[in-house]
N, C-alpha and C positions, 0 to 999 in steps of 0.2 A: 559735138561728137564725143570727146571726153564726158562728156557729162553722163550720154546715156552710157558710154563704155563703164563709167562706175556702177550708175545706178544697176545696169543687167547684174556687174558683178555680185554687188551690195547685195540684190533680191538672190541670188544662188546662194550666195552664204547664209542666208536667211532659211532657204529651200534644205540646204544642208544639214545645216542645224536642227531643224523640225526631225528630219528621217532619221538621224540622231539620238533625238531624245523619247522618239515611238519607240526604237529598237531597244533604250535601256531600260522602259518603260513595259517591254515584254516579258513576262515571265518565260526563263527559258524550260526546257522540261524535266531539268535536272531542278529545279528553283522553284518551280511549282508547287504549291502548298499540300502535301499529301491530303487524301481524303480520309475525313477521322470516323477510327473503325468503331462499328456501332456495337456494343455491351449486349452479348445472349441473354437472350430473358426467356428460356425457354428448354425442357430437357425432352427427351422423348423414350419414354419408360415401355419397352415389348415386355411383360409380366406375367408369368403362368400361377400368378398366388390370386385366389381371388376373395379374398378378404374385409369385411368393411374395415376393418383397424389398421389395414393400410391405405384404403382410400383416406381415413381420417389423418391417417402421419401425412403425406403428400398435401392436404391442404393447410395443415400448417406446416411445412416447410414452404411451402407457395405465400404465407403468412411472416414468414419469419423473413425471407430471402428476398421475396419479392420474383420468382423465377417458377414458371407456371406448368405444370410438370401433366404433359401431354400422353394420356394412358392408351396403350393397346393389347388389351390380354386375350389370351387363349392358351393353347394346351403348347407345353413347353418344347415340344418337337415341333410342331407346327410352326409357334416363331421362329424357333432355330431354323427352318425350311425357308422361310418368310424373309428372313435375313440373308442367306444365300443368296435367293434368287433375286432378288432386289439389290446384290452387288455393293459397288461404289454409292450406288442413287440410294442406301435405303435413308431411312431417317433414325433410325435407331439407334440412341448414345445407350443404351441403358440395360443387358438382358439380365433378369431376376427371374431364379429358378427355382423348385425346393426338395431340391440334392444334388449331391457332390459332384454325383455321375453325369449327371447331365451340364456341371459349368464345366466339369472335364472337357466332356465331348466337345462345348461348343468351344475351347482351349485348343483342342488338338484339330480342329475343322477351320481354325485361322479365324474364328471368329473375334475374337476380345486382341485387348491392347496391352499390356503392361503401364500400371498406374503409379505412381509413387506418392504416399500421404505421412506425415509426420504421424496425424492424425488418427491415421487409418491403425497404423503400426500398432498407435499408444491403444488406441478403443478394443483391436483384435488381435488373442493371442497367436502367434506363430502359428499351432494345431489350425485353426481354423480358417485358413488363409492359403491363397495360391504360395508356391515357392517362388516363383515368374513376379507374382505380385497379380495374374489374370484375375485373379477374380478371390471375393471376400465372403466369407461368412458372415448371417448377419441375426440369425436364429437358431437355437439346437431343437432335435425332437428325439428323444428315445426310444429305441423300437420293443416294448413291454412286452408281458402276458397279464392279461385280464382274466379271470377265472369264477367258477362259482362258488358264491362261498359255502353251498350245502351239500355239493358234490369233491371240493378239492381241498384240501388244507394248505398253508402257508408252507409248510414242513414238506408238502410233495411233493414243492416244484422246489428246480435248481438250476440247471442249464436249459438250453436252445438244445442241445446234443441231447438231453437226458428225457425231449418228447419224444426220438423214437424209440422208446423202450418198449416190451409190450405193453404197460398195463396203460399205455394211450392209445391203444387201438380201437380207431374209432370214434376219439373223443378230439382231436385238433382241429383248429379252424385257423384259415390264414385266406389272405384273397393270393389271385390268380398272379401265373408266372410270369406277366406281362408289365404288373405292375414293378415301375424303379423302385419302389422302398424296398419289396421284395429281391429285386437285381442286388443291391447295394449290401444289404443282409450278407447272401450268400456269398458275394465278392470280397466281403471281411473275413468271411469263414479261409477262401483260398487262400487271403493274406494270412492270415495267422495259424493255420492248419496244413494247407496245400491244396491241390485239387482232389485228388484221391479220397479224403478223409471229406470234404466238402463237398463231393455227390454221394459219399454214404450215407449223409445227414441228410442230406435232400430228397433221396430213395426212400431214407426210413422213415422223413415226415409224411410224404407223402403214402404211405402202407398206414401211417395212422391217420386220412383226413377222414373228420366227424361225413363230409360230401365232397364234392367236386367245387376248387374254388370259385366262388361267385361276390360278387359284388364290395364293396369298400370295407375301409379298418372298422366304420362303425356297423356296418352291418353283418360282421364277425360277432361283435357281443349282441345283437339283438338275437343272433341266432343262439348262440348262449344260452339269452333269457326264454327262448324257445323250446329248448330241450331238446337241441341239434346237437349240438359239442360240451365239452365243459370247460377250455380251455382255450382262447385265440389270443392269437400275435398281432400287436397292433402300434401305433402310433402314439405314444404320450399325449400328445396336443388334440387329436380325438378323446381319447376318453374325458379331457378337460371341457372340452366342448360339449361333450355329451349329459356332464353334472351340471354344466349352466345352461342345458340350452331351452328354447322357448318353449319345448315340444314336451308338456310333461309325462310323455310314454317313455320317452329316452333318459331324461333324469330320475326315474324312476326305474328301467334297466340297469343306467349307470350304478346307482345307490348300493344295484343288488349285488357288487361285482365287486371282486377284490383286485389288488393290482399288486405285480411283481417282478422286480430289477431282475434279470438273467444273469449268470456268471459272473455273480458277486464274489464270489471266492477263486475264480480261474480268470478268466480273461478279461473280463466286462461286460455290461450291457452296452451293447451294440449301438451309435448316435450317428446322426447324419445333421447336416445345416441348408436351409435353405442360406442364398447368397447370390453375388451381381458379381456384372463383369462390365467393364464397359466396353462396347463395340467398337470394332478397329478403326470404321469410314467414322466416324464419330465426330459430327459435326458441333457439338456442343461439350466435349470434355468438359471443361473445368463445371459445368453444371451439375456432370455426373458424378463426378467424385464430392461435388458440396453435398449430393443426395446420399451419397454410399457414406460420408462421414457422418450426416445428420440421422440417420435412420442404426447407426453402431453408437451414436450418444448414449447417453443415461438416461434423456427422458423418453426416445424413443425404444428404446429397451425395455425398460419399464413397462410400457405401453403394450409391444408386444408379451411381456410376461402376463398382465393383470389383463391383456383382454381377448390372448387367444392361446394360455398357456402352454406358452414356447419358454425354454430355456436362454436367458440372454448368454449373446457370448461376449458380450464388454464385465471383466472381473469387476470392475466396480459395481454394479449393479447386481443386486439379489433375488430368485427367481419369485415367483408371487407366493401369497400365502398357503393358495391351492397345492402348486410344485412345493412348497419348505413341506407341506402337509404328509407326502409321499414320501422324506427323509431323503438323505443323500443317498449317491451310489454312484461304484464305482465305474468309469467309462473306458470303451475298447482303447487301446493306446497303439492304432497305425495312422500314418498319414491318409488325410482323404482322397487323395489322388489315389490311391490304391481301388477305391470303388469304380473311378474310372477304368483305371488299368485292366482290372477283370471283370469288366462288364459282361465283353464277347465273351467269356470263360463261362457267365453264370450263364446266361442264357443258353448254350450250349448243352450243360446241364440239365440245365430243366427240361429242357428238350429228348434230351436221353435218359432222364427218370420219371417222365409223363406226368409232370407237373403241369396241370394245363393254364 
C-alpha cells in the first residue's frame, strides 16, 4: 500500500513539474519577440509638373536609393481635391507644385506636415522655403517680357507698371486671369505697392491688350511672331524651351525675339519656385524628404538647369549656359507666402478690371 502511496505521489511530482516547465517555456505577451518592422521601399509622388527631366531625376533616385517612386500627376488643384477627399486613406507622401500659391493654399487647407532636414536647410535658402518648414522650393522661374526686336528696342522697356503707358496701346500680350503665374504676379504687386496701385496696373494692362487673353506663355510669343502684339509676359523657362525645342517653327520664333528683366532699377523681376510639401497622413515620410533632399542636390539641380532652364535654387549650383547667357538680374525681395496671402485679393481684381 506504501508503495503505491509513493509511487502516485512520485508520478504528481513528475505531473507538476512538466506543467511547470510548459508555463516558463511560454512566451508571455510582454516577452514576446516584437514583429520587426519592414523598411519603406516606396514614395508616392501626386505632381502637377509634367516634365520628362523629372521623370528622368526619379528614376535615378529610384537607382541611387533603391525606393521606387510611385507617380500621379495632373492639374495641381485637382490633386489638391484628390488629397482632400481621400482623407486619412490617401496614399499621398509627396504634393509637387509649380508656384508658391498654390504650396500655400495646400499649407493653409491642412494639407502638408512640417519637415525638419539639416539637408534641406543647407541645399535651400531661407527666401525659398516654408517658414513652418511645409514646404520647399526646389526650382526658380522668372516672369520676363519677350519682345520684337524690329518693332521694340531694349531702351523701351523698363517696368511691368511702365506697359500701361499709352504708347502700348494695343501691343501687350499676357495669357488669361485664371492662370496662377498670372495670380502670383499681381499678388507681388499688392505686397510691394498695395492693392490700390495694384488694380491700376491691372486696368491699364488690360486697356492695352494686343486681344483678349488666350492660350499659354508660349503662345503669347508665337502671336508676337504673328503680328498680333509686340510685347508679352511670360515665363523664363518657356522661352528656354522654346530655343531648344523639337519644333523648328518655335526655335525659329524664339531666335526672333529679344528678352527683358522687369524692374531692374526699382523693385525686381518678379520670381516664383516650383516646390513640395509633404503630405500630412503620409505614410512614407522619411521617403519623401530622401526625394525633396535628392531632387535640391547639385546634381539634380543641375539637371533641372541644363534641361528645362529653370533657375536652381541650391547657391552652390550655377544656372546653365543658356540662363548665364541672359545675364544676371535683380529679383522681387518679399516672402513667397505673400502670393498665397493675396491670392483672393488678385483674383478679385481681375475680376473687377475684366481681365478675363
Amino acid at each position: 500500500m506504501k508503495k503505491s502511496l509513493y509511487f502516485i505521489l512520485a508520478l504528481l511530482l513528475l505531473v507538476l513539474a512538466a506543467c511547470g516547465n510548459n508555463e516558463a517555456s511560454e512566451p508571455t505577451k510582454d516577452d514576446a519577440p516584437e514583429e520587426e518592422a519592414t523598411e519603406s521601399t516606396e514614395v508616392n509622388l501626386y505632381t502637377a509638373r509634367h516634365y520628362d527631366v523629372d521623370d528622368e531625376l526619379y528614376k535615378k533616385f529610384e537607382e541611387e536609393t533603391g525606393v521606387k517612386v510611385n507617380l500621379i500627376k495632373g492639374d495641381a488643384d485637382e490633386l489638391l481635391e484628390r488629397i482632400k477627399r481621400e482623407g486619412d486613406g490617401t496614399e499621398a507622401d509627396l504634393f509637387l507644385t509649380a508656384d508658391a500659391g498654390r504650396l500655400y493654399r495646400a499649407k493653409e487647407d491642412g494639407l502638408l506636415q512640417a519637415v525638419s532636414s539639416d539637408l534641406l536647410e543647407e541645399q535651400i535658402p531661407e527666401n525659398y522655403r516654408d517658414t513652418d518648414q511645409m514646404w520647399y522650393g526646389l526650382t526658380k522661374r522668372a516672369r520676363i517680357m519677350v519682345y520684337n526686336e524690329d518693332t521694340v528696342k531694349p531702351e523701351d522697356l523698363s517696368t511691368y507698371e511702365a506697359l500701361t503707358e499709352d504708347e502700348w496701346n494695343g501691343r501687350v500680350l499676357i495669357r488669361g486671369s485664371e492662370n496662377i503665374y498670372n495670380q502670383s504676379l499681381l499678388a507681388s504687386f499688392i505686397e510691394i505697392e498695395g492693392e490700390e496701385k495694384a488694380k491700376e496696373w491691372a486696368a491699364g494692362l488690360v486697356n492695352n491688350f494686343a486681344r483678349d487673353p488666350e492660350g499659354g506663355d508660349r503662345d503669347q510669343a508665337k502671336a508676337i511672331a504673328a503680328g498680333i502684339g509686340d510685347v508679352a509676359i511670360m515665363n523664363s523657362y518657356y522661352f528656354g524651351q522654346m530655343l531648344n525645342s523639337e519644333d523648328p517653327a518655335e526655335v525659329e520664333i524664339a531666335e526672333g525675339l529679344g528678352i527683358f528683366f522687369p524692374n531692374q532699377e526699382t523693385t525686381g523681376t518678379h520670381v516664383n519656385v516650383s516646390g513640395a510639401g509633404v503630405v500630412k497622413t503620409s505614410k512614407n515620410k522619411e521617403n519623401a524628404i530622401k526625394l525633396l533632399e535628392f531632387l535640391s542636390a547639385p546634381d539634380a539641380q543641375e539637371t533641372f538647369a541644363e534641361a528645362n532652364y529653370e533657375y536652381p535654387v541650391n547657391e552652390a549650383v550655377e544656372p546653365s549656359e543658356l540662363l548665364k547667357s541672359w545675364g544676371d538680374f535683380k529679383e522681387q525681395d518679399i516672402p513667397l507666402s505673400a502670393l498665397g496671402d493675396n491670392n483672393a485679393k488678385s483674383i478679385l481684381i481681375f475680376n473687377e478690371v475684366g481681365w478675363k
